[in-house]
PDB file with one MODEL, atoms N, CA, C and O in Angstrom:
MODEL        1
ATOM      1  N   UNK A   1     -15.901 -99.790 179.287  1.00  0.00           N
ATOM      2  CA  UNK A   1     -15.150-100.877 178.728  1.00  0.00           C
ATOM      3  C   UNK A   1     -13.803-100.944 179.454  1.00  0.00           C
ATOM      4  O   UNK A   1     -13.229 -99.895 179.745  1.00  0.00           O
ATOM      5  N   UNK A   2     -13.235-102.232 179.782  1.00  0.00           N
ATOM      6  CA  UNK A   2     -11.944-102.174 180.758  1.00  0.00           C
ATOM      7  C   UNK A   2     -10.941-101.997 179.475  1.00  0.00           C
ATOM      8  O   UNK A   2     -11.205-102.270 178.304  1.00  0.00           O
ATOM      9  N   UNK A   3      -9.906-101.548 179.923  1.00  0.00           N
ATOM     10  CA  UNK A   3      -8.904-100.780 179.511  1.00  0.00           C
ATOM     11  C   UNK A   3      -7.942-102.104 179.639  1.00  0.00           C
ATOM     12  O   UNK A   3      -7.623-102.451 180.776  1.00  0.00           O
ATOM     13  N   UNK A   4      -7.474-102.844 178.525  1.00  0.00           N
ATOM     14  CA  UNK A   4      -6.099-103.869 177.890  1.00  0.00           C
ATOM     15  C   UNK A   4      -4.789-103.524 178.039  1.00  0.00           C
ATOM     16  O   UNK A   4      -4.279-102.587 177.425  1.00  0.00           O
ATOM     17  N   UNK A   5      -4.079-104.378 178.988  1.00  0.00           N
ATOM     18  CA  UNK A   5      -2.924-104.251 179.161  1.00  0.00           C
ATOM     19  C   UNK A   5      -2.196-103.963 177.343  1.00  0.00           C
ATOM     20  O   UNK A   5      -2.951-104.398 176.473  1.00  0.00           O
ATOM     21  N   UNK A   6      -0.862-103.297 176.808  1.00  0.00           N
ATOM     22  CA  UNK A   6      -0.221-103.846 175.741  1.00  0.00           C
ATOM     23  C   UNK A   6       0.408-104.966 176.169  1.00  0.00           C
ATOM     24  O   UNK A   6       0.808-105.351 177.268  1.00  0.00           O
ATOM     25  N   UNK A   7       0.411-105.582 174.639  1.00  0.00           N
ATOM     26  CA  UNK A   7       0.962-107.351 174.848  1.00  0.00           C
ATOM     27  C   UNK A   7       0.378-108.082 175.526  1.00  0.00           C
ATOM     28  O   UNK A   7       0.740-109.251 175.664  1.00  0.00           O
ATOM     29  N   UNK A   8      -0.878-107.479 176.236  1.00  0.00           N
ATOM     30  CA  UNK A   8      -1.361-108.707 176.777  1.00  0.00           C
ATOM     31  C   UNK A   8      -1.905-109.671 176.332  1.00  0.00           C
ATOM     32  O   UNK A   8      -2.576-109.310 175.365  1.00  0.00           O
ATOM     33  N   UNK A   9      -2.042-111.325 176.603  1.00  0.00           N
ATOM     34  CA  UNK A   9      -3.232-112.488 176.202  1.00  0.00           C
ATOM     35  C   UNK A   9      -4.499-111.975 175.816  1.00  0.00           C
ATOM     36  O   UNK A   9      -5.261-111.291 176.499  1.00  0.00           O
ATOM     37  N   UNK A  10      -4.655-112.401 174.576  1.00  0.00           N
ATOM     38  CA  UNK A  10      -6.083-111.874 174.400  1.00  0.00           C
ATOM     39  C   UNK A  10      -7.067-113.393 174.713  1.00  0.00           C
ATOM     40  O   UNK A  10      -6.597-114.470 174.345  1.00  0.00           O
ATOM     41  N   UNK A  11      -8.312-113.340 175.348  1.00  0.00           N
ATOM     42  CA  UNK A  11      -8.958-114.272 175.915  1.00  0.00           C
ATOM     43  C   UNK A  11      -9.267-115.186 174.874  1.00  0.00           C
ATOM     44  O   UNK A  11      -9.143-114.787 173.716  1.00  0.00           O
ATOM     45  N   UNK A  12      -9.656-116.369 175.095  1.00  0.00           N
ATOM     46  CA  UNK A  12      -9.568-116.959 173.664  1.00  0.00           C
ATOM     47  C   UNK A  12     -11.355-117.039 173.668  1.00  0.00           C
ATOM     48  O   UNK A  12     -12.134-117.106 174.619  1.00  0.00           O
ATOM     49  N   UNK A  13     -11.628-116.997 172.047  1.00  0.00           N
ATOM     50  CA  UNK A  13     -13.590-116.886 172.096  1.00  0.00           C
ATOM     51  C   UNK A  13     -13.583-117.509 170.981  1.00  0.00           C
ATOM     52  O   UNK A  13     -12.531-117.986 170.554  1.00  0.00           O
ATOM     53  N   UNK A  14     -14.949-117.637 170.191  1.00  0.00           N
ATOM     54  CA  UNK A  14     -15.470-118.509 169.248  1.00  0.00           C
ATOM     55  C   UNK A  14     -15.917-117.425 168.330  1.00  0.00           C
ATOM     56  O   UNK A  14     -16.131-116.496 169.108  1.00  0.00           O
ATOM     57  N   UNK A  15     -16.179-117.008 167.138  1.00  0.00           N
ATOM     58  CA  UNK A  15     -16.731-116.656 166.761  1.00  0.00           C
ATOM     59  C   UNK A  15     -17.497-117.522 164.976  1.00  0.00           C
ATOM     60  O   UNK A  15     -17.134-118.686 164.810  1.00  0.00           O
ATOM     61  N   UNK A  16     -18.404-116.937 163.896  1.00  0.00           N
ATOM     62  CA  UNK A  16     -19.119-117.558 163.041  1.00  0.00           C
ATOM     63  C   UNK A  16     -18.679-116.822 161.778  1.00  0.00           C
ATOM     64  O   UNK A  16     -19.025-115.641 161.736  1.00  0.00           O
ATOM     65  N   UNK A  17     -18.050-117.245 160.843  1.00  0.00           N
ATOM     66  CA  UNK A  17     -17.368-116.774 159.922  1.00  0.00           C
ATOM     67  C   UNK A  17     -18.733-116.528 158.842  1.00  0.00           C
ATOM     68  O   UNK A  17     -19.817-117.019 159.158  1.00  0.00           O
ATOM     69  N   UNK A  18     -18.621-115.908 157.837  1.00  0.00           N
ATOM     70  CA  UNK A  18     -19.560-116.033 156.952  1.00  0.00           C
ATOM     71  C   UNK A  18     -19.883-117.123 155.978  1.00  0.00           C
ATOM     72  O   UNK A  18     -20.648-117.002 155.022  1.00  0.00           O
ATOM     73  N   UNK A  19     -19.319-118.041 156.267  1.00  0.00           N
ATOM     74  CA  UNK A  19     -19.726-119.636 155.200  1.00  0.00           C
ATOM     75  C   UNK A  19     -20.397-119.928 156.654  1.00  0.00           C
ATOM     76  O   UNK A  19     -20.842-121.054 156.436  1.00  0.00           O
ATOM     77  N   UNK A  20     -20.763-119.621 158.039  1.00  0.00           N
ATOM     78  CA  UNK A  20     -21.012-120.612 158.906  1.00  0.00           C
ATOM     79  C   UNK A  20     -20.046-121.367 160.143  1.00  0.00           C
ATOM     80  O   UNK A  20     -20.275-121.831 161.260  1.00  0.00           O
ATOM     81  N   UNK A  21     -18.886-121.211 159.298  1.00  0.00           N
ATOM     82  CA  UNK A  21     -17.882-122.105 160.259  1.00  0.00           C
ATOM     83  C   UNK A  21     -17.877-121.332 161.194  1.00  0.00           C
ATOM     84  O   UNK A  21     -18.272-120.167 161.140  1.00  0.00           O
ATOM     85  N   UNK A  22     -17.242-122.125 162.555  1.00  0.00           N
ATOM     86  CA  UNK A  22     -16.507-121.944 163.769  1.00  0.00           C
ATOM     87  C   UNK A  22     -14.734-121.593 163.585  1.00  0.00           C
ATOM     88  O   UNK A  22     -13.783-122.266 163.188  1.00  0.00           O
ATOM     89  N   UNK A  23     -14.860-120.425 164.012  1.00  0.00           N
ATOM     90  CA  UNK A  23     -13.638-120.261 164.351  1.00  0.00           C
ATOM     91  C   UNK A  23     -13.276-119.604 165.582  1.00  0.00           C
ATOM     92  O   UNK A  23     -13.750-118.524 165.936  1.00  0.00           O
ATOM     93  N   UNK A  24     -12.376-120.317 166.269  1.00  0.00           N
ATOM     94  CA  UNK A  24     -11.395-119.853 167.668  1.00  0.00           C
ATOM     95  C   UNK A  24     -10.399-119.071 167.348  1.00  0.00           C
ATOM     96  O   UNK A  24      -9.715-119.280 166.346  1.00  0.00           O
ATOM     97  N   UNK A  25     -10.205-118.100 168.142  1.00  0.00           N
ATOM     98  CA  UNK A  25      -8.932-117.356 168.262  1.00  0.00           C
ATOM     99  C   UNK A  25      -7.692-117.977 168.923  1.00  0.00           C
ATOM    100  O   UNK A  25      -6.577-117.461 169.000  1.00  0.00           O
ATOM    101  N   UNK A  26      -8.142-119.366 169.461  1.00  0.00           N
ATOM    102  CA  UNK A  26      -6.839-120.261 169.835  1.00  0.00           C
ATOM    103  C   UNK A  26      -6.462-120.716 168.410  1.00  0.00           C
ATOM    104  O   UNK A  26      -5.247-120.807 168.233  1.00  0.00           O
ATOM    105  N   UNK A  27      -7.148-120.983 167.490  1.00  0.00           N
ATOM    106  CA  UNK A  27      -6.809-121.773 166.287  1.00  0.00           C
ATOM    107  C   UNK A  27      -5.609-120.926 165.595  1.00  0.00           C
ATOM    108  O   UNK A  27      -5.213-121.251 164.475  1.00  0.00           O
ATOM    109  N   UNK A  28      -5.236-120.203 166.058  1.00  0.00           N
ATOM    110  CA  UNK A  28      -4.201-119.086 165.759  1.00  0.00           C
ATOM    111  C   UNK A  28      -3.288-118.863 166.325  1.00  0.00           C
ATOM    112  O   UNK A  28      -2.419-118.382 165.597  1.00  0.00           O
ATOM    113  N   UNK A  29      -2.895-119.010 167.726  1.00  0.00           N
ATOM    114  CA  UNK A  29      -1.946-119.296 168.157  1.00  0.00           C
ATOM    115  C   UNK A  29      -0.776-119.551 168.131  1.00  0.00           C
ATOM    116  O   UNK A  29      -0.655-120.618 168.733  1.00  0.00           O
ATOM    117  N   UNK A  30       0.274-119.174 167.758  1.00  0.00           N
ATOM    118  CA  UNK A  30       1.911-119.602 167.073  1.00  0.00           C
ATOM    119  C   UNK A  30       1.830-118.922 165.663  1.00  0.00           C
ATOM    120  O   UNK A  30       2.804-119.337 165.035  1.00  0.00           O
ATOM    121  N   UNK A  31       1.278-118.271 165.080  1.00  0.00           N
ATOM    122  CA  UNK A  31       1.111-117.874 163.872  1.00  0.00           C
ATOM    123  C   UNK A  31       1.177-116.175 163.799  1.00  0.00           C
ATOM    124  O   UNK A  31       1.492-115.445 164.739  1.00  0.00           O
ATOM    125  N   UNK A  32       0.872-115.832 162.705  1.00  0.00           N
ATOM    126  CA  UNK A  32       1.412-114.127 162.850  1.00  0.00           C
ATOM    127  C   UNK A  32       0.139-113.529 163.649  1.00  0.00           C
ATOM    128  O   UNK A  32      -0.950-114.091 163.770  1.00  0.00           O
ATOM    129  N   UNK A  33       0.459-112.443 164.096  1.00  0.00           N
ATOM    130  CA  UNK A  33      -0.555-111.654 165.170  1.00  0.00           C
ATOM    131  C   UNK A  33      -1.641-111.218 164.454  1.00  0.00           C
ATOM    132  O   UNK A  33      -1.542-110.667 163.358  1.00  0.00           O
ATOM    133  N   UNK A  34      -2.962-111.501 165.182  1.00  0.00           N
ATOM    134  CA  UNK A  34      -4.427-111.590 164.829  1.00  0.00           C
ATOM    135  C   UNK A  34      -4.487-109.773 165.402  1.00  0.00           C
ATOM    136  O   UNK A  34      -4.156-109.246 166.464  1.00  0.00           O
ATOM    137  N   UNK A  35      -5.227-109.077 163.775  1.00  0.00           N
ATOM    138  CA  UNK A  35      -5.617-108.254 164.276  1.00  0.00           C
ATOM    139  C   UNK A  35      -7.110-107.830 164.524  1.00  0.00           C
ATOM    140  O   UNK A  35      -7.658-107.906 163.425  1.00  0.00           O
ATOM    141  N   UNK A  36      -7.960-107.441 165.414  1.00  0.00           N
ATOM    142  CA  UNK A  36      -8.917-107.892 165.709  1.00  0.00           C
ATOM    143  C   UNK A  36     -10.016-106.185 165.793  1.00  0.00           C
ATOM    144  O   UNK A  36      -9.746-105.447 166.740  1.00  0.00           O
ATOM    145  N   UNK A  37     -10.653-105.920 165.234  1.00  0.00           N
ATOM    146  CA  UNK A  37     -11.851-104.561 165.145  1.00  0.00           C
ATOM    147  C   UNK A  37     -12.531-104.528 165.413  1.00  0.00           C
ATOM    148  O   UNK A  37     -12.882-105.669 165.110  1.00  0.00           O
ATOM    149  N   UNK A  38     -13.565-104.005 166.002  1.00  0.00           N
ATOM    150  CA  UNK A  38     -15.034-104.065 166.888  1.00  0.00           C
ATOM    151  C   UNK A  38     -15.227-102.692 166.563  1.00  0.00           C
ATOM    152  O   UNK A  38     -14.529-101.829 167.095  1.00  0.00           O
ATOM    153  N   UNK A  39     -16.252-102.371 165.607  1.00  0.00           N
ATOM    154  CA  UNK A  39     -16.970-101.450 165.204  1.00  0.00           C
ATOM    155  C   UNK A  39     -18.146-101.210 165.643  1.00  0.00           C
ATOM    156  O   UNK A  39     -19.140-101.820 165.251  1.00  0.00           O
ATOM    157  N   UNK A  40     -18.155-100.369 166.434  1.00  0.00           N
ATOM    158  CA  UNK A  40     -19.448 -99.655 167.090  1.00  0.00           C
ATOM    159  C   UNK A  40     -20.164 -99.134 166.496  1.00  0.00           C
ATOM    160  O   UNK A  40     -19.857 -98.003 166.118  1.00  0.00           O
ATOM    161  N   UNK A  41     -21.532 -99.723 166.103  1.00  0.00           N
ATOM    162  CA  UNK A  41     -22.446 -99.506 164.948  1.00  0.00           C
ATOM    163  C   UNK A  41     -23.022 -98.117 166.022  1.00  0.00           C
ATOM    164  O   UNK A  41     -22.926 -98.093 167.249  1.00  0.00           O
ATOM    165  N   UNK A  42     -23.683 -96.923 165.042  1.00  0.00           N
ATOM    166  CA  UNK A  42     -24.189 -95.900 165.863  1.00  0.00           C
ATOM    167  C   UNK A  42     -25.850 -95.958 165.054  1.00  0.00           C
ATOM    168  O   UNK A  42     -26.154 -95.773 163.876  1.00  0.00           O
ATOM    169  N   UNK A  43     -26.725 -96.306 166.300  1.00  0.00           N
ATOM    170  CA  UNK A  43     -28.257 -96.254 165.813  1.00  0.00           C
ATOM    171  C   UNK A  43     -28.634 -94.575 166.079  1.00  0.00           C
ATOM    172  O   UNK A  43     -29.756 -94.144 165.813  1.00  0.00           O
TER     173      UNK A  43
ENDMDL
END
């Protein structure tokens, strides 16, 4: 996995909320800082 500058731009992506909707991580933008988790499921 590449290694994130601090403070850097985070890329902007789409993801599917649980009602379905679309949501962008641009839709956030100017607002308080998105904190973001990726949990590595272990099979």
């Amino acid at each position: 996995m590449p290694k994130v500058e601090t403070a850097a731009v985070a890329p902007d992506f789409e993801l599917t909320d649980l009602t379905g909707a679309k949501i962008r991580l641009s839709d956030y933008r100017g607002n308080n800082p998105v904190l973001l988790v990726f949990n590595r499921g272990f099979t």
